[in-house]
C-alpha positions as a printed NumPy array, in Angstrom:
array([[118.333, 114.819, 167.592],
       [121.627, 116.196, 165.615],
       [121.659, 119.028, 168.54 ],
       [121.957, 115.921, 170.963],
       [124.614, 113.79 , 168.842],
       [126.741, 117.527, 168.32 ],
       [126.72 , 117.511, 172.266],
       [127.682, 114.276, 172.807],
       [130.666, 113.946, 170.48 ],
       [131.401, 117.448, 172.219],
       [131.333, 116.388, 175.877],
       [131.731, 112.196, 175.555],
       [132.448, 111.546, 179.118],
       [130.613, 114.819, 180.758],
       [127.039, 114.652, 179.339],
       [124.511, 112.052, 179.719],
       [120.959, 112.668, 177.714],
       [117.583, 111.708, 180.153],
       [114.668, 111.613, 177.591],
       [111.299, 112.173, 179.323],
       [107.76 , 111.886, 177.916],
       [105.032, 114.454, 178.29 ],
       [102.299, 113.205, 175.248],
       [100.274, 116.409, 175.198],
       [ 96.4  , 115.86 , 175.779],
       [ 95.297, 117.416, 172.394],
       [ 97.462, 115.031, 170.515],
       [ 95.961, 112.007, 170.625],
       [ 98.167, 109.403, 169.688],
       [101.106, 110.765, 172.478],
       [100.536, 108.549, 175.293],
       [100.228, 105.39 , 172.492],
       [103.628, 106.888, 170.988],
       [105.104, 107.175, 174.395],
       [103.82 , 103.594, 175.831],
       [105.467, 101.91 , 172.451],
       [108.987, 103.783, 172.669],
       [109.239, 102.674, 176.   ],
       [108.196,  99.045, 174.626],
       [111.019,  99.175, 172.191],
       [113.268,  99.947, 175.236],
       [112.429,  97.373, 177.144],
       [114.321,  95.9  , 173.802],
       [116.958,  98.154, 173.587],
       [115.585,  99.682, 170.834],
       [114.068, 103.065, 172.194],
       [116.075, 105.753, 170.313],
       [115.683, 103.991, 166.806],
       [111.925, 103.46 , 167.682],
       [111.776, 107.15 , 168.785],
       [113.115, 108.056, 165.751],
       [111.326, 105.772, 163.297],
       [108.04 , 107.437, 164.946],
       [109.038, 111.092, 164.355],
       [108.968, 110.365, 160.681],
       [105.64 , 109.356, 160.909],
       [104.242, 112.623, 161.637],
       [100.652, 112.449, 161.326],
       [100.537, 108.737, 160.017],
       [100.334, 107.347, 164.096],
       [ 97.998, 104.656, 164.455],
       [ 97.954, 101.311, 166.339],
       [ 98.636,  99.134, 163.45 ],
       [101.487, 101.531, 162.957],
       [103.209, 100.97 , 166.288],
       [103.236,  97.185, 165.329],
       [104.208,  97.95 , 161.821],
       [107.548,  99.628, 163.003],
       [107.931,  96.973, 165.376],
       [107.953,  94.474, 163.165],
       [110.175,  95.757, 160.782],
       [112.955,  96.381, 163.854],
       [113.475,  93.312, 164.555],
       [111.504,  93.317, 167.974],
       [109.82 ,  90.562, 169.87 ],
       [106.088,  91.321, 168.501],
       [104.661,  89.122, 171.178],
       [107.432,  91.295, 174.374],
       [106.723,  94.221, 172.58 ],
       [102.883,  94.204, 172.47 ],
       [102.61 ,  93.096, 176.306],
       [104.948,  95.578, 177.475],
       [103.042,  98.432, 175.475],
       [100.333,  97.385, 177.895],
       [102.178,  96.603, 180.795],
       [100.998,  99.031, 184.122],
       [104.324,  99.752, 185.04 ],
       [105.55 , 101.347, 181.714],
       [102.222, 103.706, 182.011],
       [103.593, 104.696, 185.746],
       [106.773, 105.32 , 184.409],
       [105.171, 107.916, 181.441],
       [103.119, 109.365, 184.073],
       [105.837, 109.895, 186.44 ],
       [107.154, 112.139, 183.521],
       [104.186, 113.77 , 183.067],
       [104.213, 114.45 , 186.346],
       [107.902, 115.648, 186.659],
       [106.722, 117.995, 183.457],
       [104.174, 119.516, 185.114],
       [106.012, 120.209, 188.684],
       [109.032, 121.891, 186.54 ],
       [106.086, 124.09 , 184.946],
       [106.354, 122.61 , 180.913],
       [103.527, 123.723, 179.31 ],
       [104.824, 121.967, 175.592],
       [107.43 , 120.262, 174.173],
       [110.151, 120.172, 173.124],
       [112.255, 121.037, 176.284],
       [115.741, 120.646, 177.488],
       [117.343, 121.315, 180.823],
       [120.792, 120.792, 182.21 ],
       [121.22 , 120.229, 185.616],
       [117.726, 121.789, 186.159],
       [118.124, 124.797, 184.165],
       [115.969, 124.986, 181.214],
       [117.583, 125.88 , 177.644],
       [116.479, 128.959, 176.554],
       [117.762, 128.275, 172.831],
       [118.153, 124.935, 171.37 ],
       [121.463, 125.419, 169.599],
       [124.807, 124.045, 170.157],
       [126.298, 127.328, 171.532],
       [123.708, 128.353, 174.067],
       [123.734, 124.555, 175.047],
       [127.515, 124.425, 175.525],
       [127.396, 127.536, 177.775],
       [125.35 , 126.115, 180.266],
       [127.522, 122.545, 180.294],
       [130.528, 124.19 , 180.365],
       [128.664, 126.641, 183.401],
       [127.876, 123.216, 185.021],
       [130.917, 121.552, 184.439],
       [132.703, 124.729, 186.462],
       [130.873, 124.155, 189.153],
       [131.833, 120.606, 189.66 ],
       [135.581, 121.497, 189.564],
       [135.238, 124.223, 192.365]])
């Protein structure tokens, strides 16, 4: 996440971050993870969620999901029924599916404009932006 905030008080009005889920099958509370980050952002709540979770490493359980929830602020009753809701599943698979057309084998990944990072670091990020960017004003 701090690469992500360094790029966006870099490029304010050029750069627009598209989070997309791919809950790898060995890890098996992903797909619950996934389904309750897009829960909280059906509450406006999905980056503080996401970011509440990644400090849970290894401690991911349903009671958990509720737990953090809870102690947002969210609508327990919204938030449960959305976790559950078909159409947030479609939308994880769809990235899942997106993942595994653009060939992502793990995670994490980042791409701008379709071209995959092949450092995650602010100056190897910038060069493809500012790449990008060029292109647009030609």
């Amino acid at each position: 996440m701090p690469l992500f905030e360094q790029v966006l008080d870099k490029y304010p009005d050029n750069v627009k971050v598209v989070f997309k889920h791919y809950p790898l099958s060995f890890h098996q509370q992903a797909l619950p993870a996934a389904l309750a980050s897009m829960a909280a952002g059906e509450q406006g709540k999905f980056w503080e969620y996401h970011d509440q979770l990644f400090l849970q490493e290894g401690r991911l359980y349903k009671e958990k999901y509720l737990e953090i929830a809870q102690k947002m602020g969210l609508d327990m009753k919204k938030f449960s029924l959305d976790m559950m809701r078909p159409s947030i599943r479609k939308k994880v698979e769809q990235d899942i599916a997106d993942a595994e057309k653009a060939g992502i084998t793990g995670t994490p990944v980042i791409f701008v404009n379709g071209r995959k990072l092949k450092k995650r670091e602010l100056g190897s990020i910038s060069k493809l932006i500012d790449e990008e960017l060029a292109k647009l004003q030609k």
